[in-house]
N, C-alpha and C positions, 0 to 999 in steps of 0.2 A: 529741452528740444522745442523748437515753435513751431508751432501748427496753426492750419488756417482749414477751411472748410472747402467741399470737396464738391463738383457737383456732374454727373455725367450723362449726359441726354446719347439716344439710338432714334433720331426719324427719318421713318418708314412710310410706307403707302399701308392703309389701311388693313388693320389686323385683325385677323381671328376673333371675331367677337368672343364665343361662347371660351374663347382660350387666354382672353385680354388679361384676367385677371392673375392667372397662375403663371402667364409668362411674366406678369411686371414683377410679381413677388420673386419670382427666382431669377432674374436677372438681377435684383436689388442686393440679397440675398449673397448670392453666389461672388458678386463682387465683395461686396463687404468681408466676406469669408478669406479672401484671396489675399485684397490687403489688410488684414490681421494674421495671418500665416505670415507676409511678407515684414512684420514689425512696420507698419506703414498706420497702425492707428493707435487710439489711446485708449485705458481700460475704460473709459465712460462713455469711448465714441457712441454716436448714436445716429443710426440710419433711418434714410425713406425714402421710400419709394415711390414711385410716379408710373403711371401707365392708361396712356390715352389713346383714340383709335391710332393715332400719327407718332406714339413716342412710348418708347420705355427708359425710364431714369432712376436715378438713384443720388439722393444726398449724404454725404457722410461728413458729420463733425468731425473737427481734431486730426485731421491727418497730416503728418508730416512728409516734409521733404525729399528726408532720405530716412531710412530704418536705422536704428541702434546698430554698432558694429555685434557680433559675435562672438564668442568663443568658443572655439569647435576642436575637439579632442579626439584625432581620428587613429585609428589603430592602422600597423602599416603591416606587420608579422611578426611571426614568432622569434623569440630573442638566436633561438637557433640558428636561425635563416638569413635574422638581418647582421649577427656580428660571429668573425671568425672565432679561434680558439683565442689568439692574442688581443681579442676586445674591442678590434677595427671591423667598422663600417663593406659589408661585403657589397661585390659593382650592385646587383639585386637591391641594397636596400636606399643604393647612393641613387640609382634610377628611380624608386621610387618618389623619393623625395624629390628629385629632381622635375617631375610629374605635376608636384605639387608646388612650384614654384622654390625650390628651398634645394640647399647645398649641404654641402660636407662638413661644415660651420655649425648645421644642425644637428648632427648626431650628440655631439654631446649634451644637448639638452632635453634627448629624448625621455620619455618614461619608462619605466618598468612596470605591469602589472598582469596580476595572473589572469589567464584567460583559458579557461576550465581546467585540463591539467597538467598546461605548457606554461610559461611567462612568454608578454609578447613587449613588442615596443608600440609605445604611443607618440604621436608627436601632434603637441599644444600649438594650437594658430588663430588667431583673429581674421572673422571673415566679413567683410564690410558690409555694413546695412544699401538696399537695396537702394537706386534712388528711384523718387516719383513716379516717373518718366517708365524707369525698367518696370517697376513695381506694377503701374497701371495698365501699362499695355500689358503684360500677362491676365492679369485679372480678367480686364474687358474680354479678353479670346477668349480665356475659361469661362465667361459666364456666358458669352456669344455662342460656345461649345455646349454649354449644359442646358442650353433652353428644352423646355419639354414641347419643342414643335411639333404641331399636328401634323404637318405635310409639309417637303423644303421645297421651295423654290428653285429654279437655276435661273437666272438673268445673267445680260452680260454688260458689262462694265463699261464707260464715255468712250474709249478706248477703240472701242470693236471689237477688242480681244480676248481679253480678260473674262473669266466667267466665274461669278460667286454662287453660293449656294448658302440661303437664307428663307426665313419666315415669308417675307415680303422685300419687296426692294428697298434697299435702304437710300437714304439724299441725304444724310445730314450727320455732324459726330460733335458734340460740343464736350470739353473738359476743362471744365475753371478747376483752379488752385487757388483759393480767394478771389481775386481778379484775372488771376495769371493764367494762360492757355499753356496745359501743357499737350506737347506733340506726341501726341499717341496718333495712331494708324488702326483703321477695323473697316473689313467687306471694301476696299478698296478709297475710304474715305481718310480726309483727313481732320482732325481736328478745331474745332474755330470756338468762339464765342457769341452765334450766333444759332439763331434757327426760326422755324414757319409758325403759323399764330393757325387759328381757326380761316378756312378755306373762303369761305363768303365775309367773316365779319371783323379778323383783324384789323385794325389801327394800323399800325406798319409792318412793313414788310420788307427785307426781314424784321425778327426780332431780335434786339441785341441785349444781351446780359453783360451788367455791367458787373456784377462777381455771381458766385456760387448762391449765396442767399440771396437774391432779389430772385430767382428763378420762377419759382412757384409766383411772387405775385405782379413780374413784368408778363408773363406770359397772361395772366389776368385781365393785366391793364392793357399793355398793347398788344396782346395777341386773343385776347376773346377764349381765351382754353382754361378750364380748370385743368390745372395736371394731374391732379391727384384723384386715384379711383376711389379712396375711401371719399372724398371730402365732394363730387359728382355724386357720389353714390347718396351721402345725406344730404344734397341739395336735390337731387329728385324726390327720395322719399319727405323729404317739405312741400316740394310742392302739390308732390299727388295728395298730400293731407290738405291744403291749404284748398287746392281747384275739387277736391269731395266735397268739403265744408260748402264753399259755393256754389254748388249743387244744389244743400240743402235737402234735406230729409232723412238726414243720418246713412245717406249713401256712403260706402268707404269703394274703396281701389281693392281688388285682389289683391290676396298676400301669396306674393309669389316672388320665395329669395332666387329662383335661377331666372327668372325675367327681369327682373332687376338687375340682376349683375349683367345681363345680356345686352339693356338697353344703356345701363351706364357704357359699357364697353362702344357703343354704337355712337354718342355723342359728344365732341367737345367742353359744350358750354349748353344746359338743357334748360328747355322751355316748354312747361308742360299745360298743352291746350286741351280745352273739352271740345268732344264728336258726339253727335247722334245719329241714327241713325230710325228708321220707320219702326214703330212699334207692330206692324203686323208681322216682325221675325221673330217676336218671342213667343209667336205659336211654337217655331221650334224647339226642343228640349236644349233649355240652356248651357247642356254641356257642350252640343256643336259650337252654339256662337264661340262660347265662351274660348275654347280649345281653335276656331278659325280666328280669330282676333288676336289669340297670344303665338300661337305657333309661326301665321302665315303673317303676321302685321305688324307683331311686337308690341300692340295697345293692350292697355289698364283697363279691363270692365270694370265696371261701378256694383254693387250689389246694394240691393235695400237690406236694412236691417235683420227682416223675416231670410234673407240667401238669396233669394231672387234677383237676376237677374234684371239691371235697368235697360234702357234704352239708351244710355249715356255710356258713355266711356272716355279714359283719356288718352292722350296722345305725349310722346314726349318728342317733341324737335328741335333740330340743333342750330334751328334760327329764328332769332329774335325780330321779324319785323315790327315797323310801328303797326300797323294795321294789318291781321292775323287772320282775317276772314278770308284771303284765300288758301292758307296753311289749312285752316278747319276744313273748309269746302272741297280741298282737295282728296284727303283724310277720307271724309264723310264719301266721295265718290267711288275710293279705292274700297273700302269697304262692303260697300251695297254690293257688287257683283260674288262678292266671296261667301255674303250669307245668302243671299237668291241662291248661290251651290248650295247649300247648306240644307235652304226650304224646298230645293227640288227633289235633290235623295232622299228627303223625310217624308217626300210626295210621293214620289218614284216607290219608295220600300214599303210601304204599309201597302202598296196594291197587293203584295204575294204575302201570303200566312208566313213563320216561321216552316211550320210540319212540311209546305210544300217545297220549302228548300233542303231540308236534311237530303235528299237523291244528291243535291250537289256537290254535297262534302265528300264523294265517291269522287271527285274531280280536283279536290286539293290533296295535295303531298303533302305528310308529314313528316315522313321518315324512309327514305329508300329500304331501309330495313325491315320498319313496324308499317307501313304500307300510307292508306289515304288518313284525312280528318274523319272520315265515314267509318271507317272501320276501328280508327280510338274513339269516337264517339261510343259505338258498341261494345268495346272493352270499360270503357268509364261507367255505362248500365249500368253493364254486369256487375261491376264491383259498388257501384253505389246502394244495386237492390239487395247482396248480400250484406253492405253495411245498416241496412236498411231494416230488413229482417232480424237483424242481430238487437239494432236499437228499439225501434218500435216497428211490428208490421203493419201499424197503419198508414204510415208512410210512405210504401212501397208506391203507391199508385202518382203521387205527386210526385218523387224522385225520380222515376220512371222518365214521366214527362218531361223534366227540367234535365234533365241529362239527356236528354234525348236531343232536345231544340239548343240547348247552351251553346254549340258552337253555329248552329246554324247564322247567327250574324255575319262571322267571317265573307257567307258571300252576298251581303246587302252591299248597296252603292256606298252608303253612310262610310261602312268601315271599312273600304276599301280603300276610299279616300281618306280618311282618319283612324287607322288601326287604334290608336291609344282607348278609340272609343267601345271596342272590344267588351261583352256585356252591357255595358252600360244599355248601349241602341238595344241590344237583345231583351233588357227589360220591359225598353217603351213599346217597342213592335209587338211583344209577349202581349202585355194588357191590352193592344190595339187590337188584337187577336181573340180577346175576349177568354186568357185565361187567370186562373185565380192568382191571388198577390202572392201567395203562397212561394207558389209555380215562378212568377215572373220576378221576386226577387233574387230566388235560387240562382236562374238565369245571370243575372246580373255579379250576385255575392262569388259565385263558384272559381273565381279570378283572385280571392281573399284567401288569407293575408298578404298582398301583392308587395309590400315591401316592410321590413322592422316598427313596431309600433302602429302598422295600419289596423284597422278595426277587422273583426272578425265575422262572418255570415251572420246574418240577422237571423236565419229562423233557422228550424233542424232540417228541413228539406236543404237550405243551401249549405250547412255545414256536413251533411251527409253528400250530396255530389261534389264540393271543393274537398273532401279528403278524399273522393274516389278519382277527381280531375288527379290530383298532385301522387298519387299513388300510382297510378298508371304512368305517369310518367317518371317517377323514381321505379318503379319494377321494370318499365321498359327498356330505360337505358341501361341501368344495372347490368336487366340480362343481354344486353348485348354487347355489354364491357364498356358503353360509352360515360365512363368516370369524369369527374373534375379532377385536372389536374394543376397543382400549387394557386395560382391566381385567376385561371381561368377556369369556366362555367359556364359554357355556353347554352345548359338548357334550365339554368339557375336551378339545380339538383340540390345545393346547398339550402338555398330560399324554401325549395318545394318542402325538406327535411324539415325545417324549423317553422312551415306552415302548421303539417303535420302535429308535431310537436303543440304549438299550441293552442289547436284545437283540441287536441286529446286532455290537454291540462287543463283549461282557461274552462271548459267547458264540463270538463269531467266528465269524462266518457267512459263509461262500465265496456272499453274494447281493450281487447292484448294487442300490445304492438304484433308479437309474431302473425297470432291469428289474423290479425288486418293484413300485414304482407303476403300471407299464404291464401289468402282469399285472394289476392289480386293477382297472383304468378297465375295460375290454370287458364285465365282468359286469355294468355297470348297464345295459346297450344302449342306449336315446335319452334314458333317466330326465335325464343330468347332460350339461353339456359338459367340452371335455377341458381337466381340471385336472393333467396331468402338471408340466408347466413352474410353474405356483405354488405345487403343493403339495411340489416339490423344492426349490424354494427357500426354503420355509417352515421345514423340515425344516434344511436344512445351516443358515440364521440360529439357530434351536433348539440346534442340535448347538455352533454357534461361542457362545454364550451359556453351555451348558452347561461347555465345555472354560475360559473364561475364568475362571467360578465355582472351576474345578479346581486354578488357578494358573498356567495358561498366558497367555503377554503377547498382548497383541492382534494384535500385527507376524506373532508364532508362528503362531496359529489362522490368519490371514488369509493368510500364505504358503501354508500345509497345504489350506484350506478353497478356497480361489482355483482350484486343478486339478479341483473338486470329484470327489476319488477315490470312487469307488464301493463298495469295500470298506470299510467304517467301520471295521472290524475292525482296519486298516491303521494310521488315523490315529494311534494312539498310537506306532506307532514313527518314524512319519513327523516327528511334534513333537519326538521326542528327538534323531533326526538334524539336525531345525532347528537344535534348542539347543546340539549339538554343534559344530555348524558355523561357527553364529554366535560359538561362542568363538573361535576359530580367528583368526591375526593377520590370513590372506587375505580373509575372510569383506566387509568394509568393503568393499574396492576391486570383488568381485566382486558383492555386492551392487546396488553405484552400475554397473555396467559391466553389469545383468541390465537396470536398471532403464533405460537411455541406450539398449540392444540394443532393447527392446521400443518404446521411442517411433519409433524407425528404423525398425523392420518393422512398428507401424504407421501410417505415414504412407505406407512405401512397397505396403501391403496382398499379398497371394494371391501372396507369396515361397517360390518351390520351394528347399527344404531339398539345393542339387545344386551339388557346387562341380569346373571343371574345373582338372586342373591345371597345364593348359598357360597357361590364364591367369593364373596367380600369380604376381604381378609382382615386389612390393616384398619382401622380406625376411623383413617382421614376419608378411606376410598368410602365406607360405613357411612360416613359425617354426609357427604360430598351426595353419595346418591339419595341419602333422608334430606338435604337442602331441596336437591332437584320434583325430589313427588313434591314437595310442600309447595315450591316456588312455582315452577313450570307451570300446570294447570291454571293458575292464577295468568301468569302473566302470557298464555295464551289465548285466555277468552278476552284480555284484555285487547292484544293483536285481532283477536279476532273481531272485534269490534271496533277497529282502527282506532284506536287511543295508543299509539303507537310509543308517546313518551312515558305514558304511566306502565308500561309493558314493560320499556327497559329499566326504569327507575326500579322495578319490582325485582327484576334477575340483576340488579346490582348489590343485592344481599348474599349473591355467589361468593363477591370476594376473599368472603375468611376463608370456607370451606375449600375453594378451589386453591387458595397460595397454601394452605394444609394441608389440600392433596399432593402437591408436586414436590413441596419439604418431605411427604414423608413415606409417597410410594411411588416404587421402583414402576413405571410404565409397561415397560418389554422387559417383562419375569422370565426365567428361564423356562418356565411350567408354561405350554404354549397353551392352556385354557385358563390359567391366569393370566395371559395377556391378551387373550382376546377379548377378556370380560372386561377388561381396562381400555382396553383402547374403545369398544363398546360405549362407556360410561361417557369417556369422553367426547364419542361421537354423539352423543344424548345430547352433552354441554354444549357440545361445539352446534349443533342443531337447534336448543332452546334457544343461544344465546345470538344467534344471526339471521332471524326471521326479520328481521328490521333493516339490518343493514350489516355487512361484514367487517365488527369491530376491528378484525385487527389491522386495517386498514388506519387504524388510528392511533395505534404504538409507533411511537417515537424511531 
C-alpha cells in the first residue's frame, strides 16, 4: 500500500492564549485518532502537532490513499426466522440481505453459528477501505467537534448567510497528500495549499506549500512563523537565558511554566528584549511588581541571585525590527503607569493600621448562610485560641492577634486590585504596624498549604490560625451540606482536608482529629447542623487517598486507617509496622485468625474482654491465655511507647498457640459460661492484637 505524508493546517484569527496549547494537542490528537480507526495510517505512523496564535495543524507520516478493504461478518437472525421448515430463505431474511446490498444468490453461502441458545445465520462480506478524501473529512469535523473550546463563537460566513460556530473565525483550510490537495470542506472553508505567514514580517503572501513536509520550514522561511508550540516554546526559553546572561550578575528570568506557555501561545516568531524601569519601585514589596508585570503585561522579571527583585526585566515581541529601541521604550512606558498603581496602594494602605480595618469585614459577604468576613473572622479565633490552649497556652496572645487581622487585607487597595496577593500584603502592612514577626508571618502563612507540595506555616502561631482558617471552613460547609461534588469544589474542601492533614502529620501534633472537629462545630451556634461524623470521615478517605498516592498498598492504609487513630502524626509509623509485620512468615496465619476472630465477635456482639480461669478447659484455650499474660504486657509497653513494629513483631509469637486454639476448641460450647469465657479470651486476642492497626484487613 503507498503512502505519502499528511499535513492539515486550521487558520484562524487569534486564539485563546491561555487555551493555545491544549487546543493544538487535541486537535492533532483527535485527528490522528480518526484516521487510524479509519485504516487510513501505518503502525509506525508518526504525528505533530503545530499550534500558533493563527493555526492549529497536524502532521502525519505514512498515510494512505484509501484503507485496506475489510472483512465484516454480520449476523442477520436466528436460523428460525431466516429459513422455513424446507430450508428456503423466508421474504424476512431475502429483505434483509437485500438491505445489505445482496440477493437470494446469497443464502447459500450463509453461516451457521450458535448464538447463545438459538443457532443464527451470518453472512461474510468485504467492506471497502475508506478513501482519503471520505476518511479526512470525517476526522477533521471529529476533531473540529472535540476541541475543548473555552467559549464558541457564532460568525457568519462570505455569503451573509451562512452561520458557523467556532473558537475564532476561521480564513484558511490547507490538506496536502504529499503534494496533492485533497478536497475536504470545514466551518465553510475549502481546502488549498496555501496559507498567511506572520502579520507584519512575512516574505510572501500568501504562503504556498509545495508538499506536506516543507510545512513547518516554508512557513519559517517565507512566512516569519514558527509553527510549532514546542520548538517557540524552546526558542523563547534560549533567549530569556541568553538576554539574563547579558544582563550580567547572574540575574535569571522568573520560572514561570504557565507564563511561558501563555507568551509562547501570544507570539508567532519571538524576540525577546530587555526593559527597565526606575529603581525607586522596588520600595514596593516585590511580589506587587512582580505579579503586575506577569499578570497585566506578560513580562519575565529578572531576579538577582539573593531573589530579589531587579529593575530589569524582559519583554518577548513578535517583531523583529532592525532598530528595537522603540519596541523597548514602548514597553518601558506601558509599564511605569501600572507600578506607580502599585506604589500608590502601598502608599495609600499603610495610612490605616490592619486592627482599624477588622469593622470592615462586617461589610464583606462570605456566605449568605454563614453571614460576613467579620463574623468567620471570629469563628476562626475561637477555634485557633482553643487549638492554641490545647498546644501551648502561651500562644494564645499572638494567635489571637494574627487571626484576628488575617483577613483584614481583603479590604486594603492592594488586594482589591490584586487578590492573589491575599496575606502576602497582610504581612508587609502587619510589620508596618509595628507588629511582631511572629504575628505578621501568621498573617501571611495562614493561606498554607495553598496548593500540593506548597510549604507549610513557618512558625506555630501560623500553623495554629491556618488549621483554625481551613477548619472553619470545612465545619462550615459541611454543616450546611455544601459538599464537593465528583469534579467540582468550589470552596477547595478537598485542598482545605489535605491542608489539615499535613500539618497534623508534617508537624506532629499531639491533636485528635475528632477533638479538633468538635472544637470547631460550637462556634457556629444554630448557623449549621452537626457535621462531626461526615466531615471525619471525609477527611480519613482524604488522608487514605493521600497515603496510597504515597506508595502505601491499599490492605496497608485500610488496616492503619480502620482504628481511625487520632493522632495522624502516628500513622506513619504505624504503616511501617504494618509492612514489617506483613513480612514476617506468621503474619498470613494471624492475619486469616484476626479476620475468622472478628466475624465470631461479630455475630456474637457486646463481648466483655474477661476470661476466668477456672474455666479453661481444653489445653489449647490453657496454652492460648498463658501466651497472652506472657506476651501482651510486653508488647503493650512497647505500644505504649510508640515502637509500634517491635509491639507487633512481639504478638507474632501468637501464632502456634492461636492456629492450636481453633484446631482444637469448640468456640460456641453448648455450656453458655463456657462460651462466654471463650469468646472473652478471644476478645483479649482480638484487642491485644489491633492496637496497631486491624490485621485482618491483611488476609488474602
Amino acid at each position: 500500500m503507498t503512502t505519502k505524508n499528511l499535513l492539515v493546517e486550521l487558520f484562524v484569527e487569534e486564539l485563546p492564549p491561555k487555551a493555545l496549547k491544549k487546543l493544538g494537542d487535541a486537535f492533532a490528537v483527535v485527528l490522528f485518532e480518526q484516521l487510524q480507526a479509519q485504516g487510513l495510517t501505518a503502525a509506525d505512523s508518526v504525528l505533530t502537532s503545530f499550534a500558533s496564535p493563527r493555526r492549529l495543524g497536524a502532521h502525519v507520516t505514512a498515510v494512505a490513499a484509501q484503507g485496506a478493504d475489510k472483512a465484516v461478518s454480520q449476523k442477520l437472525m436466528p436460523v428460525s426466522v431466516g429459513l422455513d421448515a424446507s430450508g428456503n430463505a423466508t421474504p424476512a431474511l431475502l429483505k434483509k440481505l437485500q438491505a445489505l446490498g445482496a440477493d437470494a444468490s446469497a443464502v447459500a453461502g450463509l453461516k451457521r453459528a450458535p448464538d447463545g441458545k438459538a443457532e443464527a445465520l451470518f453472512y461474510d462480506s468485504t467492506v471497502k477501505g475508506a478513501t482519503l478524501v471520505e476518511g479526512l473529512q470525517k476526522a477533521l469535523i471529529e476533531a473540529i467537534a472535540k476541541l475543548p473550546i473555552p467559549k464558541v463563537m457564532t460568525y457568519q460566513l462570505a455569503d451573509g448567510w451562512s452561520d458557523v460556530k467556532f473558537v475564532r473565525p476561521a480564513h484558511g483550510l490547507v490538506a496536502l497528500h504529499g503534494s496533492e490537495v485533497v478536497a475536504i470542506e470545514a466551518l465553510g472553508l475549502k481546502a488549498g495549499n496555501s496559507t498567511r505567514g506572520h502579520r507584519f514580517e512575512a516574505a510572501v503572501d500568501p504562503v504556498v506549500l509545495k508538499d506536506a513536509d516543507s510545512y513547518a520550514a516554508t512557513l519559517k522561511e517565507d512566512g516569519a512563523v514558527i509553527a510549532s508550540f514546542a520548538e517557540r516554546k524552546a526558542e523563547i526559553e534560549q533567549q530569556l537565558a541568553a538576554a539574563a546572561a547579558k544582563v550580567g550578575g547572574g540575574v535569571k528570568a522568573i520560572d514561570d511554566d504557565a507564563l511561558l506557555d501563555e507568551v509562547t501561545a501570544l507570539v508567532e516568531r519571538p524576540n525577546v528584549l530587555v526593559c527597565a524601569f526606575e529603581k525607586e519601585f522596588l520600595d514596593v514589596p516585590q511580589e506587587c511588581l512582580i505579579l503586575t508585570m506577569k499578570a497585566n503585561q506578560k513580562y519575565f522579571p529578572l531576579l538577582e541571585v539573593s531573589g530579589k527583585l531587579s529593575n530589569q526585566f524582559l519583554v518577548v515581541s513578535n517583531i523583529s525590527p532592525a532598530d528595537a529601541s522603540a519596541v523597548i521604550g514602548g514597553n518601558e512606558r506601558v509599564v511605569r503607569p501600572r507600578l506607580a498603581d502599585a506604589k500608590f496602594f502601598f502608599d495609600q494602605d499603610r495610612k490605616k493600621t490592619l486592627a482599624s480595618r477588622v469593622a470592615g469585614l462586617d461589610k464583606v459577604v462570605y456566605h449568605n448562610k454563614l453571614g460576613s468576613q467579620g463574623e468567620r473572622v471570629q469563628r476562626v479565633r475561637a477555634i485557633a485560641e482553643a487549638i492554641a490552649n490545647r498546644l501551648n497556652p502561651q500562644l494564645v496572645g499572638d494567635v489571637q492577634r494574627a487571626a484576628e487581622l488575617a483577613k483584614t487585607d481583603l479590604v486594603t487597595d492592594m488586594v482589591g486590585e490584586f487578590p492573589e496577593l491575599q496575606g502576602i500584603m497582610g504581612r508587609y502592612y502587619a510589620l508596618n504596624d509595628g507588629l511582631s514577626a511572629n504575628v505578621a508571618d501568621a498573617i501571611e502563612d495562614h493561606y498554607k498549604p495553598r496548593f500540593a507540595g506548597d510549604e507549610l506555616p513557618r512558625n506555630d502561631v501560623g500553623v495554629v490560625v491556618a488549621l483554625a482558617d481551613k477548619l472553619e471552613t470545612l465545619v462550615g460547609m459541611f454543616g450546611i451540606g455544601n459538599l464537593p461534588t465528583g469534579d467540582k469544589d468550589p470552596f477547595a474542601l478537598r485542598r482545605h482536608a489535605l491542608g489539615v492533614i499535613r500539618m497534623l502529620v508534617e508537624k506532629d501534633l499531639p491533636l485528635g482529629l475528632v477533638e479538633l472537629v468538635e472544637a470547631a462545630q460550637p462556634v457556629f451556634g444554630d448557623k449549621i447542623q452537626d457535621a462531626v461524623a461526615a466531615l471525619v470521615d471525609f477527611i480519613y478517605d482524604r488522608f487514605a487517598g493521600s497515603l496510597r498516592e504515597q506508595g502505601y498498598s491499599a490492605q496497608e492504609v485500610d488496616a492503619v486507617l480502620a482504628l481511625r487513630p487520632q493522632r495522624l502524626g502516628d500513622v506513619a509509623k504505624r504503616l511501617a509496622a504494618v509492612r514489617a509485620f506483613a513480612a514476617l512468615p506468621e503474619a498470613p496465619a494471624l492475619a486469616a485468625a484476626n479476620k475468622r476472630i472478628s466475624n465470631i465477635l461479630k455475630k456474637a456482639q457486646d463481648v466483655d474482654a474477661h476470661v476466668s480461669e477456672l474455666l479453661l478447659k481444653e489445653p489449647a484455650e490453657i496454652a492460648l491465655y498463658a501466651a497472652l499474660r506472657d506476651l501482651v504486657p510486653r508488647a503493650n509497653a512497647q505500644f505504649e511507647a510508640g515502637d509500634y513494629t517491635t509491639s507487633l513483631q512481639s504478638l507474632a509469637a501468637l501464632r502456634a498457640p492461636v492456629d492450636a486454639f481453633f484446631d482444637g476448641v469448640m468456640v460456641n460450647a453448648e455450656e453458655m459460661d463456657l462460651r462466654l469465657n471463650r469468646q472473652g479470651l478471644l476478645k483479649s486476642l482480638h484487642d491485644a492484637m489491633n492496637r496497631v492497626a486491624d490485621l485482618s484487613k491483611l488476609a488474602a
